[in-house]
Backbone bond lengths (Angstrom), bond angles and torsions (degrees), N, CA, C in turn:
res aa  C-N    CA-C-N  psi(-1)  N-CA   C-N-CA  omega(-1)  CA-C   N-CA-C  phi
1 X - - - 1.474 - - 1.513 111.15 -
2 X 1.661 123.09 154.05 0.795 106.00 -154.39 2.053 90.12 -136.77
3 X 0.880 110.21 124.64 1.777 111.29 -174.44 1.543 112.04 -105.45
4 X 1.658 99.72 123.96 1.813 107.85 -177.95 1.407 98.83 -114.66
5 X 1.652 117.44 134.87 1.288 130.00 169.08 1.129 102.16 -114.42
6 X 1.575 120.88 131.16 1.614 126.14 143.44 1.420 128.42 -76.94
7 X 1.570 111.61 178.28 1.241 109.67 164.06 1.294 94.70 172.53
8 X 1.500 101.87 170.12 1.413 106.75 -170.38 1.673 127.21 101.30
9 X 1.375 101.46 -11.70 1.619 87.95 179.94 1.744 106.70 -97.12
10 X 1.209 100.07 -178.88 1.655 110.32 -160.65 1.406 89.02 -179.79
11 X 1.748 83.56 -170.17 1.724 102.85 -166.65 1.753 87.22 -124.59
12 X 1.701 99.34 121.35 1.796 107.86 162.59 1.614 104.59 -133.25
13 X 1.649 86.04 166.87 1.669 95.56 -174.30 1.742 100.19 -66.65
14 X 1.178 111.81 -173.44 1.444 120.33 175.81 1.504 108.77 -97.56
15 X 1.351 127.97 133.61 1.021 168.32 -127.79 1.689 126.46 41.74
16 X 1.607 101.75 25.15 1.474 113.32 179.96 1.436 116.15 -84.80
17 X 1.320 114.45 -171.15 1.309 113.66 -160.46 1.542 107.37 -133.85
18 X 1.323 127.92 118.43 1.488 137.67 160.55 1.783 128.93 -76.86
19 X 1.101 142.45 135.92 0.823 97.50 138.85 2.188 115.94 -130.14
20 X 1.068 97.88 157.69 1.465 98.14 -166.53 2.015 112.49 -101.73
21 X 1.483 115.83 149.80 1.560 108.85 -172.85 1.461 99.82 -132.86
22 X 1.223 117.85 134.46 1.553 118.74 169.11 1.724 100.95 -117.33
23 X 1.673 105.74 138.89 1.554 106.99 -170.90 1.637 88.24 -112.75
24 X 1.488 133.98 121.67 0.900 89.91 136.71 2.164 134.60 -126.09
25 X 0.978 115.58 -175.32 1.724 137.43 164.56 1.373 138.54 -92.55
26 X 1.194 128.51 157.37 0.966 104.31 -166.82 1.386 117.09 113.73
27 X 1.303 125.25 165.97 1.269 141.72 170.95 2.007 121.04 -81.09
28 X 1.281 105.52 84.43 1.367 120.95 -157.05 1.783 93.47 -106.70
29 X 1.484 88.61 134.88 1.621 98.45 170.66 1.534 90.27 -86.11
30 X 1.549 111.39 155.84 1.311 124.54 154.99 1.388 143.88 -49.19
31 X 1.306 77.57 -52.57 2.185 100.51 166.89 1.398 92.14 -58.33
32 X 1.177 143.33 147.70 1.636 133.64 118.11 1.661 93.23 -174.27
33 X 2.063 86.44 -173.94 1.599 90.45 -169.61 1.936 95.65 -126.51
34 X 1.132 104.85 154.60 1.594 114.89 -165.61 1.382 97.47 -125.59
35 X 1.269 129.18 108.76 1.799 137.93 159.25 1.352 130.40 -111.88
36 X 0.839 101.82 162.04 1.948 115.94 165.68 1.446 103.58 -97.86
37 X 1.430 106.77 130.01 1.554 97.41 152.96 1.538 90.01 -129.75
38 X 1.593 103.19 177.17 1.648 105.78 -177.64 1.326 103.19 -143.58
39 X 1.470 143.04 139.91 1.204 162.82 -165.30 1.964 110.73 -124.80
40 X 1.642 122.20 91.51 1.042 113.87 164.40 1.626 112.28 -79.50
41 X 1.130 96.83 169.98 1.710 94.81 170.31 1.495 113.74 -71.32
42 X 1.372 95.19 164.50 1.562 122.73 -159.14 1.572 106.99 53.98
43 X 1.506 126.99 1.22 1.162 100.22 -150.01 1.552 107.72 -134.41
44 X 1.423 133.84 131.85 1.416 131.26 -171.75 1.336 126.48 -52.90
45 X 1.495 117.30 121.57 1.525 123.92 -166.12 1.569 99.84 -52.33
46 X 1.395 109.00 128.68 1.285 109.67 162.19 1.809 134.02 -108.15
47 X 0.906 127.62 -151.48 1.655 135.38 162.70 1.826 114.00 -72.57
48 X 1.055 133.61 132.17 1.633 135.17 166.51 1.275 91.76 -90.97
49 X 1.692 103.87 -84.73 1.062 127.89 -176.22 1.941 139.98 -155.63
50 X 1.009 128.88 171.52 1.382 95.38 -174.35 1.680 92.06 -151.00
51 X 1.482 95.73 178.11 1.860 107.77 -158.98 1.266 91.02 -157.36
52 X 1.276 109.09 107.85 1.954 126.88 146.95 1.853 107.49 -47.04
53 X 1.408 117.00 137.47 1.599 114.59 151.65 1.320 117.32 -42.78
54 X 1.611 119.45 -8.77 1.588 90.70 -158.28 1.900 73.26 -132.82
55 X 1.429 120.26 45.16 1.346 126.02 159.02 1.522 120.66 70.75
56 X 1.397 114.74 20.84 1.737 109.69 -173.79 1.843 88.87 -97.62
57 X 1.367 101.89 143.88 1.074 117.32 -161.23 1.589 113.77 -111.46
58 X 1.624 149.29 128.79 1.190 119.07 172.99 2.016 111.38 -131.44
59 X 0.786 119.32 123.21 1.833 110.16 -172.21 1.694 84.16 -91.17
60 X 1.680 97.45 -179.04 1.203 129.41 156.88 1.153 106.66 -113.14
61 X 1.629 107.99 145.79 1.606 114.46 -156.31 1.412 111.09 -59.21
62 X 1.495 102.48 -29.17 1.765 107.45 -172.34 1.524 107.01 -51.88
63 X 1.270 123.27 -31.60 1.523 137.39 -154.16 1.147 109.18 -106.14
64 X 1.828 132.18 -27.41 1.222 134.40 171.10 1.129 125.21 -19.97
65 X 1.053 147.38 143.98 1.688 144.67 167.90 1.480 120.69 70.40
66 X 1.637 107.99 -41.10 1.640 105.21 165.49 1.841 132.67 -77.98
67 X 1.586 100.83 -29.23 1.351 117.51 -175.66 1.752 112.07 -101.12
68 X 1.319 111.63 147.24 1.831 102.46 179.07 1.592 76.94 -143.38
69 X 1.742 101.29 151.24 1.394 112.70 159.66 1.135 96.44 -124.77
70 X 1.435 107.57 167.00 1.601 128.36 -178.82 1.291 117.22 -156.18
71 X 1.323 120.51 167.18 1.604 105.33 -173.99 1.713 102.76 -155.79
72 X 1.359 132.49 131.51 1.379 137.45 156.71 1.602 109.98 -65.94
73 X 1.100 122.02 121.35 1.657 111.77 173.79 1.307 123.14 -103.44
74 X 1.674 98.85 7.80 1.781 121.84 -177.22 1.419 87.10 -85.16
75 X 1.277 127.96 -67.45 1.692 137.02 -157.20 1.489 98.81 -96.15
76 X 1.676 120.50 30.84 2.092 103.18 -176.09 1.492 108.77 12.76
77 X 1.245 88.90 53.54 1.892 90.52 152.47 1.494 129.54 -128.89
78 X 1.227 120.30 134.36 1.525 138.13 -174.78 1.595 98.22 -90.40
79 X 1.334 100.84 151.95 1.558 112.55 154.78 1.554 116.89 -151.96
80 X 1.399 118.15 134.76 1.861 122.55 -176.89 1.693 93.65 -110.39
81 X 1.916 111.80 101.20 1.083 86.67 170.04 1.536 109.38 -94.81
82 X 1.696 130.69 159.88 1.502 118.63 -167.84 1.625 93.31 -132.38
83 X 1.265 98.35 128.89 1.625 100.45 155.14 1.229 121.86 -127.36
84 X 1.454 135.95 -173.50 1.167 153.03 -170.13 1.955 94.96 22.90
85 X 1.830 91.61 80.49 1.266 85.95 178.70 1.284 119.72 -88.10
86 X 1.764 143.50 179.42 0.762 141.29 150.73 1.841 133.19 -120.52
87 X 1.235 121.71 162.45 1.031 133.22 170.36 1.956 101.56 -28.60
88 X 1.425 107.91 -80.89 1.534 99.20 179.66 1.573 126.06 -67.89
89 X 1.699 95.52 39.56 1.582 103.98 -167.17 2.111 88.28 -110.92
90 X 0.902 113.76 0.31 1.107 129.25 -151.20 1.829 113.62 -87.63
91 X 1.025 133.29 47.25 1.537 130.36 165.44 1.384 132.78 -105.37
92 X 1.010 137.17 -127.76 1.357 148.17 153.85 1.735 113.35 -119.28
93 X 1.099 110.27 122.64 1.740 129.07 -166.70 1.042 97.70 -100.73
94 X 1.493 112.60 128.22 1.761 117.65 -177.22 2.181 99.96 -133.28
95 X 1.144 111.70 127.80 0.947 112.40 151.94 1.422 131.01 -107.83
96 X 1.696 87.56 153.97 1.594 115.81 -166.96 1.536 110.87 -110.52
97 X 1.454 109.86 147.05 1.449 131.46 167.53 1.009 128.72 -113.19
98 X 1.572 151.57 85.74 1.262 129.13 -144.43 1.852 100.48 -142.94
99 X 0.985 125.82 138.93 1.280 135.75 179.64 1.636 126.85 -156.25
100 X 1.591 121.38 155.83 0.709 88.03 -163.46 1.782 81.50 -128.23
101 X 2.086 100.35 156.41 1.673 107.52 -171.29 1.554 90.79 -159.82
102 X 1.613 93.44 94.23 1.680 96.29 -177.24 1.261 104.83 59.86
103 X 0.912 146.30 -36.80 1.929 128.37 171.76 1.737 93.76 -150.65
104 X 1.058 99.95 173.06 1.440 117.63 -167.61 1.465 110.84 -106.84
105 X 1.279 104.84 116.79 1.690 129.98 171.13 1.961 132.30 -102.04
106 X 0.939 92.03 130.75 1.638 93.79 178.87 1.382 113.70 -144.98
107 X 1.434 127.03 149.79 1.163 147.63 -167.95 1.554 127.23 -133.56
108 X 1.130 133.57 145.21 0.931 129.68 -160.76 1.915 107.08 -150.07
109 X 1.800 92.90 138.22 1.533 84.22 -161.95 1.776 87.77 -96.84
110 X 1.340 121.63 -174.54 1.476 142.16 -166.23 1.726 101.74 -84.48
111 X 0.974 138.65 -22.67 1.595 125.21 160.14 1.181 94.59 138.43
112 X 1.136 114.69 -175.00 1.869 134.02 162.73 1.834 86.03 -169.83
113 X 1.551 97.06 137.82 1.424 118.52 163.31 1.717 102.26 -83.87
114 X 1.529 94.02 139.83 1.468 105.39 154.07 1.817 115.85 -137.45
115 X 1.250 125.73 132.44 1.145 148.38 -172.80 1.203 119.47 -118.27
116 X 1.777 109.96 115.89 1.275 94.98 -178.37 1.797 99.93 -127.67
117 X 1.134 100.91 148.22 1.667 103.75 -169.01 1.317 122.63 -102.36
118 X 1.364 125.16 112.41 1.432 115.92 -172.97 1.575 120.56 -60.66
């Protein structure tokens, strides 16, 4: 099993800056890929962004240019740093662990709110 913690979200004005960390524990294959997705209300969790172990990187266009992820693979740690945030920047951010070893596994950490205030 494999355990994801967030942290880092809060409430900032709009065009401020977050940044968010997922740790995770657990029994982790090496290979795998580590993302953000984010879930506003009413509305279906989508993609942030995501990070290969071996550093290939992918955003969603909404997030391009303002958001970077990164990841330690010594300490399984992620980081989403975000700037020039916005109002529809605003859900609950969940990171993911997902790899695959003979069948395909994914994980999911407990959320972090982010709020951004017009």
């Amino acid at each position: 099993q494999v355990q994801l913690v967030e942290s880092g979200g809060g409430l900032v004005q709009d065009g401020g800056s977050l940044r968010l960390s997922c740790v995770a524990s657990g029994s982790i294959f090496s290979i795998n890929v580590m993302g953000w997705y984010r879930q506003a209300p009413g509305k279906l969790r989508e993609l942030v962004a995501t990070i290969t172990s071996g550093g290939v990187t992918n955003y969603a266009d909404s997030v391009k240019g303002r958001f970077a992820i990164s990841r330690d693979n010594a300490k399984n740690t992620m980081w989403l740093q975000m700037n020039s945030l916005k109002p529809e920047d605003t859900a609950v951010y969940y990171c993911q662990l997902s790899y695959r070893n003979i069948k395909y596994r994914e994980f999911w950490g407990q959320g972090t709110l982010v709020t951004i205030s017009s």
